[in-house]
N, C-alpha and C positions, 0 to 999 in steps of 0.2 A: 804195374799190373792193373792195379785199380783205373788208371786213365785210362787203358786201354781195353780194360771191360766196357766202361761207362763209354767210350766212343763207339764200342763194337757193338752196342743194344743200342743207341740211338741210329749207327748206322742200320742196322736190320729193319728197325720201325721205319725209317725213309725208304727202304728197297720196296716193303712192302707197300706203303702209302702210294710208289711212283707206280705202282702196279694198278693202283686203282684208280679209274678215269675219274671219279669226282675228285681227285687231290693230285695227281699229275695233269705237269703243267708243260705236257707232252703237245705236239702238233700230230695232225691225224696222221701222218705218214712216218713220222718219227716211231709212234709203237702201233705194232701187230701190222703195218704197212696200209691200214684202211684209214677212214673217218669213221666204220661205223661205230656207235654208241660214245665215241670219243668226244669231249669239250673240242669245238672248232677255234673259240679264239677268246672267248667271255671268262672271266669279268671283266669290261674295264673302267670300271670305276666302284664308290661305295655301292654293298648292294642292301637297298632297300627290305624286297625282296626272296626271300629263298622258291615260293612255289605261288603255284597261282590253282585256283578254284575258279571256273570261269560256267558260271550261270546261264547257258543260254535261253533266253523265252523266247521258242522257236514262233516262226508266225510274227512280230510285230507289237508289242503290247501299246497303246493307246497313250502317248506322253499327259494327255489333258484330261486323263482319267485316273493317274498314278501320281506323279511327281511331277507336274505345272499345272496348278492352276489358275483357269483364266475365267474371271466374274462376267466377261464381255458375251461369255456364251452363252453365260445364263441372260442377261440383258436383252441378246438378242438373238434369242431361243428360236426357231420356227421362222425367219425372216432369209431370205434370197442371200448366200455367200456371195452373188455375184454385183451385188448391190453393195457393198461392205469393202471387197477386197479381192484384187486380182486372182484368179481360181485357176490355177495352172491345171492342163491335161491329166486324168488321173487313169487308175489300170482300169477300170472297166467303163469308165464315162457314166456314170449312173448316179446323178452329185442330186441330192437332196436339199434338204435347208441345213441351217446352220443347228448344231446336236448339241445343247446343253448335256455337262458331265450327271449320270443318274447316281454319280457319286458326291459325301459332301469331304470337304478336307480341312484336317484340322491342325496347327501346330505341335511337335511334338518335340521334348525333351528340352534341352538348355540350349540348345542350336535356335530350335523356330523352326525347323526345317517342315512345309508342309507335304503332307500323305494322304492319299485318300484311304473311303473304308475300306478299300479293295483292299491293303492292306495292313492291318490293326497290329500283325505281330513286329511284321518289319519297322510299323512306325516305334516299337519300346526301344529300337535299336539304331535309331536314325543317327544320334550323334556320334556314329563312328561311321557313318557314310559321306563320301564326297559323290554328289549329284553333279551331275552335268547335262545343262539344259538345252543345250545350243551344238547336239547331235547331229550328224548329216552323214547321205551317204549319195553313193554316184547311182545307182540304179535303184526303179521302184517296182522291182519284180521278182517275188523270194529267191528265186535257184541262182540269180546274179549278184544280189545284193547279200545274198549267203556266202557266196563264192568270198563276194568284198569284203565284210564282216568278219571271214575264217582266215583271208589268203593276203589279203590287200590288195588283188585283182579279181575283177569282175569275168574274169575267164576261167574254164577248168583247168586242172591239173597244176597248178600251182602250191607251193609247202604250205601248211595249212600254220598259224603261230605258231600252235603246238611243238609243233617239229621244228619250228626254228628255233623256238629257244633250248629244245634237247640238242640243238646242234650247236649252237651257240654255248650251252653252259654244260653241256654231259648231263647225266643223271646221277645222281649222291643215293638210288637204289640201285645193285646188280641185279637181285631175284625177282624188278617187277619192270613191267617197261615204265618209259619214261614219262611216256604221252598217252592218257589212258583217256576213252569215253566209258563214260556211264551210261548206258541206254534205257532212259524210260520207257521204251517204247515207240518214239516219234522219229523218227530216220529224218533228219528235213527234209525239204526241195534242194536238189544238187547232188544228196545223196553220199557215199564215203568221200566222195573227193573231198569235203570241204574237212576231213580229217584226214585228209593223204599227204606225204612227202613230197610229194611233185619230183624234180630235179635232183632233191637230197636224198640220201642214201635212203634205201627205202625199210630199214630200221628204227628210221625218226618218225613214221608213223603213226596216228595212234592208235590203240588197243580196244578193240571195243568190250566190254563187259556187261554182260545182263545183271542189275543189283538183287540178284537173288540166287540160289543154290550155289553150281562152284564157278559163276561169274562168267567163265569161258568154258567152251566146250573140250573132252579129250584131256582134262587135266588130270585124270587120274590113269597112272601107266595100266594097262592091259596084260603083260605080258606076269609071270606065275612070281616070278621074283626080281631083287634088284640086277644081281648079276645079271640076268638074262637080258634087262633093258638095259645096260651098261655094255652088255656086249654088242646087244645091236648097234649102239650109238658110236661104237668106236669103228664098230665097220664100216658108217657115214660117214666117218669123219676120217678115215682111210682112206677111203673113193672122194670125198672131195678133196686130198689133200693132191690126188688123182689127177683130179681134173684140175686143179688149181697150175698145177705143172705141167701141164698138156696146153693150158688157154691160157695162162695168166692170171691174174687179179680182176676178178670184174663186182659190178657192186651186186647185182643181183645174186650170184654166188656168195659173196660173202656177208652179204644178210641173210641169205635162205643157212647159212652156218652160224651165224648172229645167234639167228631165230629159235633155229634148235638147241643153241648153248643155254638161252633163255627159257624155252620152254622145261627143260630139264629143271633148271633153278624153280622157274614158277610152281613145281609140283608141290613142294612145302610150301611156299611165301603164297601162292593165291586160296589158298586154304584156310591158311591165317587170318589174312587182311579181311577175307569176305564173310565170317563169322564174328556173329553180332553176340553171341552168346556171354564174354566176360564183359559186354555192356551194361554198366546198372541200371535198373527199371525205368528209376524214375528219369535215367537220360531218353531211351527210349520212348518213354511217356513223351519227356519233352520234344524231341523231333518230330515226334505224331506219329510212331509206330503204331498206337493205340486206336488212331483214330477211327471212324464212321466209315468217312470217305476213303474208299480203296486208289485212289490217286496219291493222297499224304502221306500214305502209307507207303506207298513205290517211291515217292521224292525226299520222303525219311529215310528210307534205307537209303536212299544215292547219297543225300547229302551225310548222313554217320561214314559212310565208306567212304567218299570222299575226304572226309578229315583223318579217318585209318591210314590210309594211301601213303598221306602228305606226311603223317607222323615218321611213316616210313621211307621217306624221299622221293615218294617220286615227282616229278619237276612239275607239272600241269595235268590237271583232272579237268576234264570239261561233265558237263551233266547235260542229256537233254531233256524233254518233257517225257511226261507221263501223258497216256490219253483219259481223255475226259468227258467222252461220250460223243462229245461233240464235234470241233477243227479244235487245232491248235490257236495261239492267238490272233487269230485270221477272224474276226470276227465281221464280215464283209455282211451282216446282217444278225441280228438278234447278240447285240453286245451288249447288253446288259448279264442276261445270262451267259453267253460265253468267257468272258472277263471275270464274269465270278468264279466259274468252275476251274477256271488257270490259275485265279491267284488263291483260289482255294488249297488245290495242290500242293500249292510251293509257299505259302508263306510263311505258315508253324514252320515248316523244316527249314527254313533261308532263316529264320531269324535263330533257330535253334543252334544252325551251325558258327553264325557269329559269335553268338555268346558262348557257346561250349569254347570253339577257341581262342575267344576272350579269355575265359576262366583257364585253360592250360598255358598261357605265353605263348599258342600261335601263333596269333590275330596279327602282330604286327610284323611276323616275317613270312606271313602268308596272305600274298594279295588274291581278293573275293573281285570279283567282276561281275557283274548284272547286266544283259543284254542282251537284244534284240538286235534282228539284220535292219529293221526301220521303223518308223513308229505309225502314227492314223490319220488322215485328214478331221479338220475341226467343224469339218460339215458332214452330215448324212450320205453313205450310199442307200438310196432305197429309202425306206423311215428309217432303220433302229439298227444300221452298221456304221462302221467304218473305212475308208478304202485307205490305199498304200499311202504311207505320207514320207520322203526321205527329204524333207528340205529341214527338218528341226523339229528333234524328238529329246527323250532320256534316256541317261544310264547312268548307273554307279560304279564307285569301284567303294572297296573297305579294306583297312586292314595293309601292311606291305609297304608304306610310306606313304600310302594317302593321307591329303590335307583332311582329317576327320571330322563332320558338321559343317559343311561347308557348301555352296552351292554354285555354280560356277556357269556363267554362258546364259544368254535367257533369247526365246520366241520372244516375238511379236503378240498384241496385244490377244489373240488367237490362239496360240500356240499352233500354230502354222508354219513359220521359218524361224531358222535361227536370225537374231538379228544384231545381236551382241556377243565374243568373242567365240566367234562360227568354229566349230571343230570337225576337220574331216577324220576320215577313217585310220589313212595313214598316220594323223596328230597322235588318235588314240594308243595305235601299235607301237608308235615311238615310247609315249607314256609308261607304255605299259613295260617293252624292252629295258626303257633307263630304270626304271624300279627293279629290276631284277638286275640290275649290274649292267647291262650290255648299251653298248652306244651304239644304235640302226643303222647310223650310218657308216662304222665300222661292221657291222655283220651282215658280211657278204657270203656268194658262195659263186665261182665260177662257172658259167651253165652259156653253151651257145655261142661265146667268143664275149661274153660281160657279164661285171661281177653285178649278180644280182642281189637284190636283199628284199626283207619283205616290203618295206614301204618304199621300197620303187624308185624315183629319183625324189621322193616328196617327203611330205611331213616333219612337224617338231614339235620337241617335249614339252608340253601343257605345264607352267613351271607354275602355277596358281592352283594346282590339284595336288602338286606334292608335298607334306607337312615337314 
């Protein structure tokens, strides 16, 4: 009797478990007949791992004004780039002299790692960053090179990361989506596509949420009581069980039923997660909820809710910018102040989120990503901008299996090209896939008559970034 209790409670806990897409190890058509919200085929291998935080500095931020510096600029401050160094075509042809950084940079922590003053918080935090200097991308025109950045193609309508790796690994939250945007405010150039599913079911998605009241719109039911919204929702799901046997299976039907099973859940879970309330003060302090600048303020709360999310499973939080009065980091003129008010925004809160999930045992199974769609040419547009520069910029990652303090890939004497171990877009995607378990060149998805994936027929895993 006692054996066969003891089998009959471990078997229950497995029925239940195969029920749930982050622990069944189900194929999408195996259970509920779809792929949607379902693991497509990941992990397969250690995973590094579990979530990703992905930073982006919408606009472009300046590599030889953050994290490369080059003394050459200063040297040869106000003299002809053309005299110097092949000056390849740029977006608006309007090429100045060569622009010393009006920042200084200093070494920081037990790495050396240098940073400039743009940003003072991120530098207390460097030695858990792997830098990568030797950035590159295929186009030098934000809505394309956002396209590359989000999709690994420089065309629209393509799965944006996000949704591939909720197709690839499922979500470990039911009541929130998988692939959520934070919006500061700043929509990029290219616009939801570069957060849209393309091809994959169009439940891998991501979510957009405003970091302040209840996030998304409509989250609270309308109707007088529960019963009452319980009955409507069955009569939904009576008519599309309807139409389900009248058409078949198709995906947009059975995401727009996804959607609604989701939405339901969401009514408690997005209530939750977006209440800053049981936060204590002085963490709040620390993000810069407190601060002067009403931008710190908007990229404090994203970046707190962003690590609430993650606590809660879900797979990929991206954040974009807050506005700052100004452009984004498009500073195509007067960069000294626009580079300040960007990294003004975001850098108390970027360093406050590392360390918070330092201090809780996130940090190392929650990879932090920093990054721009391209970085700035090392000469002036105009006097006192910068224009598109996609031949060798920065980025980081933190946290997740990154090689931590570590600095990787280097420009030319300029910080102009990369000219030591060049890394394209697709390298980074890989990168980024193998740290969360998944091998890119296994994560496909059939679309058109070929299995697609995101990095295309290209790229490989940066094995110098990984610790």
């Amino acid at each position: 009797m006692l054996t066969q209790c003891a089998g009959g409670f471990g078997a229950v806990a497995l029925a239940a478990l195969q029920t749930d897409p982050a622990f069944a190890e189900l194929t999408p058509d195996a259970a509920l007949g779809t792929g949607d919200q379902l693991a497509g085929h990941g992990p397969h291998h250690q995973v590094r791992a579990k979530n990703v935080i992905f930073l982006y500095m919408d606009g472009g931020p300046s590599q030889v004004d953050t994290f490369d510096p080059k003394p050459m600029l200063d040297k040869f401050n106000g003299k002809d780039p053309g005299d110097l160094f092949d000056v390849e075509p740029t977006q608006f042809n309007n090429n100045g002299t060569v622009l010393a950084s009006p920042w200084k940079f200093k070494q920081y922590g037990q790495s050396g790692i240098p940073v400039s003053d743009l940003f003072p918080h991120v530098a207390e935090c460097v030695d858990e960053l792997a830098v990568i200097r030797s950035m590159t991308s295929g186009f030098p025109e934000h809505t394309f090179a956002n396209y590359f950045l989000h999709t690994g193609s420089g065309l629209q309508g393509r799965p944006s990361m996000g949704a591939w790796m909720n197709y690839g690994l499922g979500s470990e939250c039911q009541e929130l989506p998988g692939f959520v945007v934070l919006n500061g405010g700043l929509v990029p150039p290219g616009g939801l596509d570069c957060f849209g599913s393309g091809f994959l079911p169009a439940s891998y998605q991501g979510s957009v949420f405003k970091p302040s009241g209840t996030g998304v719109a409509n989250i609270q039911r309308t109707e007088s009581s529960v019963a009452e919204q319980r009955s409507k929702l069955d009569l939904i799901s009576q008519l599309d069980g309807l139409a389900t046997k009248q058409f078949g299976k198709h995906d947009s039907l059975e995401s727009a039923i996804r959607n609604y099973e989701l939405a339901y859940q969401m009514q408690m879970a997005v209530p939750d997660v977006m209440s800053l309330a049981d936060e204590p003060a002085y963490l709040k302090k620390m993000y810069g909820m407190e601060a002067k600048y009403e931008p710190t303020k908007i990229y404090a709360a994203q970046c707190l809710i962003a690590r609430r999310m993650i606590e809660r499973g879900v797979r990929f939080v991206e954040l974009t910018c807050p506005q700052v009065g100004g452009d984004r980091w498009d500073q195509h003129s007067n960069l000294k102040a626009g580079h300040e008010n960007n990294a003004r925004a975001v850098d108390q809160p970027i360093a406050a989120l590392l360390k918070d999930l330092r201090q809780r045992g996130l940090l190392d199974e929650t990879l932090v990503v920093w990054a721009g769609e391209f970085g700035r040419t090392p000469f002036a547009q105009g006097k006192n901008g910068r224009d598109h520069n996609q031949f060798g910029f920065s980025v980081w990652l933190a946290g997740g299996g990154a090689k931590a303090g570590t600095i990787y890939g280097a420009t030319d004497d300029w910080g102009y090209k990369a000219v030591e171990n060049r890394v394209e877009m697709h390298d980074f995607h890989a990168t980024m896939l193998h740290l969360m378990g998944v091998d890119h060149t296994r994560s496909t998805f059939r679309f058109s008559g070929r299995d697609m994936r995101l990095t295309d027929v290209h790229g490989h895993v940066i094995e110098e970034v990984i610790g």
